[in-house]
C-alpha positions as CSV (number, residue, x, y, z in Angstrom):
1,X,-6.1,25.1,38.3
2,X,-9.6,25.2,37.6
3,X,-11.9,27.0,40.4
4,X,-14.8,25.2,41.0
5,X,-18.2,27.2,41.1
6,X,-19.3,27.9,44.9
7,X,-23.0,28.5,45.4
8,X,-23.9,31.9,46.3
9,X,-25.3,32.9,49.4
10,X,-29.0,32.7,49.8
11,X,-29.0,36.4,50.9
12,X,-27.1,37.4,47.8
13,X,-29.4,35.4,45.4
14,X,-31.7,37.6,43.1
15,X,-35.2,37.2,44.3
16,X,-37.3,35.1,42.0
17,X,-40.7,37.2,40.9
18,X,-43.8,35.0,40.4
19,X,-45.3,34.4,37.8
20,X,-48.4,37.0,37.3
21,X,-52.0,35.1,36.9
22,X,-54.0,35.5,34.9
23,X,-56.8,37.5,35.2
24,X,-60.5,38.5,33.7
25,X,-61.0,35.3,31.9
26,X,-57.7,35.5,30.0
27,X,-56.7,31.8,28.5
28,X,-53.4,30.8,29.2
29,X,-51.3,30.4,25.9
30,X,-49.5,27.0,26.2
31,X,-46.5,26.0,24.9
32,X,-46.7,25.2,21.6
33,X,-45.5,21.0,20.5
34,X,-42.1,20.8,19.5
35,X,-43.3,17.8,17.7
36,X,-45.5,19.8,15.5
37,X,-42.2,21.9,14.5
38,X,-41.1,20.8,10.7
39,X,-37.5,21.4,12.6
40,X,-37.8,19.4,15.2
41,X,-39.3,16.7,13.0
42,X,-36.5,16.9,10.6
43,X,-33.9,16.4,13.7
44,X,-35.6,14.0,15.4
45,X,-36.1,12.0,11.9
46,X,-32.6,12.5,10.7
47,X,-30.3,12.2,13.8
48,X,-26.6,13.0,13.4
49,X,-23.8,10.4,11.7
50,X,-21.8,9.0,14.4
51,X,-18.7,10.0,14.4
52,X,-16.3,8.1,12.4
53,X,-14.6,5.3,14.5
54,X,-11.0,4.9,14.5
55,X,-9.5,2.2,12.0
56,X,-9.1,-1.2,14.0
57,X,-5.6,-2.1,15.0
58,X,-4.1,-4.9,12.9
59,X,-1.7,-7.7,14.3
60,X,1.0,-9.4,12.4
61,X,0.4,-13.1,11.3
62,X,2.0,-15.6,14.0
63,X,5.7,-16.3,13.3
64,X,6.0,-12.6,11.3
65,X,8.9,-11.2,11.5
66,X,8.2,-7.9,13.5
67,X,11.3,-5.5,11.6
68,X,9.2,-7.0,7.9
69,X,6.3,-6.3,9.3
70,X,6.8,-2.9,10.1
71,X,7.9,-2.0,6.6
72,X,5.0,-3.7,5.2
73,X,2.6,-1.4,7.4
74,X,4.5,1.3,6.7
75,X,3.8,0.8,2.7
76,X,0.7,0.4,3.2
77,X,-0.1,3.8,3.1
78,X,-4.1,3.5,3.7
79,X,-4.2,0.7,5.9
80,X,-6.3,-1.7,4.0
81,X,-4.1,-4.8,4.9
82,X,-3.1,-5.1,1.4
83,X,0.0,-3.1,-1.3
84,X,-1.4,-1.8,-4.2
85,X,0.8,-1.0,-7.4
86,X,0.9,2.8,-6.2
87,X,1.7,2.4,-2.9
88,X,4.7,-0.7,-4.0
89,X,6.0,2.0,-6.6
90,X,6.2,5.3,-3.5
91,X,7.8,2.6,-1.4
92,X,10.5,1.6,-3.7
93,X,13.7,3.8,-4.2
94,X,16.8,3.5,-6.4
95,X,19.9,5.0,-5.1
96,X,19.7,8.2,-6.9
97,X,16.5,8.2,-5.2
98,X,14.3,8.1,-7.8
99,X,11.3,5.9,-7.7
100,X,11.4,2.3,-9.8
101,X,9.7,2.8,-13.0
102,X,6.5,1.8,-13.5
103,X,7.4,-1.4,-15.7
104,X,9.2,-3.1,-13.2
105,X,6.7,-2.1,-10.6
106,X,3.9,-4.1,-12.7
107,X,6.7,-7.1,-13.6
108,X,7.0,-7.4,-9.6
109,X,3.3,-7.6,-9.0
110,X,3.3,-10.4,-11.3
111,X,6.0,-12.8,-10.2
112,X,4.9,-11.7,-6.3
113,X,0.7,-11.4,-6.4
114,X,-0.2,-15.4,-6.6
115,X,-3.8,-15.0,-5.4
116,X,-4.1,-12.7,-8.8
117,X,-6.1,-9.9,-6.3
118,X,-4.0,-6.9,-7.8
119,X,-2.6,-6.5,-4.7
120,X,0.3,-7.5,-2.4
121,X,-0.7,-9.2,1.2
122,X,1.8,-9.3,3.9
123,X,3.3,-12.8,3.1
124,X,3.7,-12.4,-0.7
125,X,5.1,-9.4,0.7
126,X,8.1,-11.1,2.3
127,X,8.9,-12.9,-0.7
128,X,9.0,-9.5,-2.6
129,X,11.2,-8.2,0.1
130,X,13.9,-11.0,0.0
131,X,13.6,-10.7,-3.6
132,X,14.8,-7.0,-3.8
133,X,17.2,-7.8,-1.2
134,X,19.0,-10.6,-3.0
135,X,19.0,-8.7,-6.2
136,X,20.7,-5.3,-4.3
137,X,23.5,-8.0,-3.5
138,X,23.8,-8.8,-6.8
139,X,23.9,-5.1,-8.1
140,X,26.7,-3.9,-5.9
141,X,28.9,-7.2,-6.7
142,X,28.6,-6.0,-10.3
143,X,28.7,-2.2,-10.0
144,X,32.5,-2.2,-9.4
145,X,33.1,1.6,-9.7
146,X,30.2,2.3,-6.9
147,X,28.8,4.5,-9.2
148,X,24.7,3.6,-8.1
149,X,24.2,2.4,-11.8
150,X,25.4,-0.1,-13.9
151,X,27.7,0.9,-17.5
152,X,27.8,-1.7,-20.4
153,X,31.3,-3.3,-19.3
154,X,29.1,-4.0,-16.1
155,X,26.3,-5.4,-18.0
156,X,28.3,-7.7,-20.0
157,X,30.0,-9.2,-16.7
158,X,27.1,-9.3,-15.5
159,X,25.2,-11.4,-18.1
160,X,27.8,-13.6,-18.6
161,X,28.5,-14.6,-14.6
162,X,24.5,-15.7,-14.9
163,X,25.8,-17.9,-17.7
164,X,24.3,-16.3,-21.3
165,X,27.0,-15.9,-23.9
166,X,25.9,-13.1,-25.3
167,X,27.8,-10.8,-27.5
168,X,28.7,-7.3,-26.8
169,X,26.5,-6.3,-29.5
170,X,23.7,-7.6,-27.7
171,X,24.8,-6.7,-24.6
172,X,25.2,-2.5,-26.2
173,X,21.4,-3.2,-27.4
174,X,20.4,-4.5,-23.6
175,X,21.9,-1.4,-22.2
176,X,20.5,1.5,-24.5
177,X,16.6,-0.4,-24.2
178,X,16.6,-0.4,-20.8
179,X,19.1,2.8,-20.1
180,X,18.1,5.6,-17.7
181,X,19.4,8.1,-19.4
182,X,19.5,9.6,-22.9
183,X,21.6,7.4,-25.2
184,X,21.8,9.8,-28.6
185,X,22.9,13.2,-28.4
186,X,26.3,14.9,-28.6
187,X,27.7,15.3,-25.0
188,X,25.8,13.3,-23.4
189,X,26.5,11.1,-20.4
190,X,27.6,7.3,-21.2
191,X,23.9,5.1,-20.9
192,X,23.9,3.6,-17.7
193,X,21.1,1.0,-15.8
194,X,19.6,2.3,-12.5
195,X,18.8,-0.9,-10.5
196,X,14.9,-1.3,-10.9
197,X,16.2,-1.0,-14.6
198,X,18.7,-3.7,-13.9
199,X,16.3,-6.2,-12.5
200,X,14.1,-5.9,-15.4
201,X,16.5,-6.5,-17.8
202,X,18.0,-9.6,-16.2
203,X,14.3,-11.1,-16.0
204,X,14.1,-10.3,-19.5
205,X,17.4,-12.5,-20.7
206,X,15.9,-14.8,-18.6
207,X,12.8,-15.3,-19.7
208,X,13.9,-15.1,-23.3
209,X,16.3,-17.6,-23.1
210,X,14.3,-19.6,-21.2
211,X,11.8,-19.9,-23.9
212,X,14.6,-20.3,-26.8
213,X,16.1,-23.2,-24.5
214,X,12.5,-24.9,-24.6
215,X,11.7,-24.8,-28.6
216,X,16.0,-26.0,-28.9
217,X,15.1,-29.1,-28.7
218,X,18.5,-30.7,-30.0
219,X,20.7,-27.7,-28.1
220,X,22.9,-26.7,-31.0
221,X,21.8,-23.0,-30.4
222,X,19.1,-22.9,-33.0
223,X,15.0,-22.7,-33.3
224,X,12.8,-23.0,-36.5
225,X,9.6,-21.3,-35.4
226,X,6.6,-19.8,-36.7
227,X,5.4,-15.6,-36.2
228,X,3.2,-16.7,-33.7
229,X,5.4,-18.5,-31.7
230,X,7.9,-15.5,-32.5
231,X,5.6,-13.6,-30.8
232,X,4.4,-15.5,-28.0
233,X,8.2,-15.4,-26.8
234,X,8.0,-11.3,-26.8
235,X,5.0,-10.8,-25.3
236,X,5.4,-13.0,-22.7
237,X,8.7,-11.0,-21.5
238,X,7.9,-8.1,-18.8
């Protein structure tokens, strides 16, 4: 415990001398102005910054979920109310616990950040989540050896229980673009997808065959196009 300070006795307090006056004309010297000290001035005309205040408590929007919400402030590393693309890419892990690559990190921003504001607020947030969610079903229906990645017997099933007949050549092509591993060398491992991989590939097929579907008018499986159309289809792909 603290002691608190008792006043000392008056007969044990030092005796105060007076002040001496001052004699044979002498001037006093007074004090001289603080205010005409280039100090003082400086202080008094430049006080101190506050100190920084802390950083306002935010509340989830009625009806949030509260478990959603918690992961969503929890990713949003700096507080700011909104996911950036390097905080969404941290936050993001495949099972080998490596983070999603930087592709499928801008693809997701895309489908998921409708206002266009670069970054991800709480309720396009929740559609992101279920998103990832739904497609983690999806990866460990089709990763039947529970290896974490998916091989290209995997792929093909894949692809063809989302209904593209493709052929395994294509499907061998799919696997080796968007592999996590090496896919040339003697030794090496067979080329597997990681599941970020495996999202972006799926939207891929997708979105091609979405836009082959479109310019088949007549549906008997083929196009007459021009290169810029050609391209269009590519570049539009994530």
């Amino acid at each position: 415990m603290f002691s608190r300070n008792k006043k000392r006795p008056v007969s044990q307090q030092p005796a105060q001398t007076p002040a001496k006056p001052q004699q044979n004309g002498q001037h006093l010297q007074s004090r001289p102005s603080t205010t005409s000290n280039p100090y003082y001035q400086h202080a008094h005309n430049n006080p101190p910054p506050p100190p920084p205040t802390a950083r306002p408590y935010r509340h989830p929007p009625p009806g949030a979920d509260m478990r959603l919400w918690q992961v969503f402030c929890n990713v949003d590393k700096d507080g700011s109310g909104a996911i950036d693309l390097r905080e969404l890419q941290q936050a993001l892990i495949n099972s080998n616990w490596t983070t999603f690559d930087l592709d499928t990190i801008k693809m997701l921003m895309n489908i998921f950040d409708t206002d266009r504001s670069g970054t991800i607020g709480f309720n396009e947030f929740a559609g992101l989540y279920k998103y990832i969610e739904d497609w983690q079903g999806v990866f460990r229906h089709y990763d039947q050896d529970r290896s974490g990645t998916i091989e290209e017997r995997e792929l093909f099933d894949a692809l063809n229980g989302f209904g593209y007949n493709l052929s395994p050549y294509i499907v061998r092509m799919i696997l080796h673009k968007y592999s996590s591993t090496p896919v040339t060398g003697y030794g090496m491992p067979s080329p597997s997808i990681t599941f970020d991989r495996f999202v972006r590939a799926c939207v891929v097929v997708k979105d091609l065959t979405d836009s082959f579907r479109a310019a088949d008018r007549d549906n008997d499986g083929w196009i007459q196009i021009n290169y810029d159309q050609y391209m269009s289809m590519f570049l539009k792909s994530p």
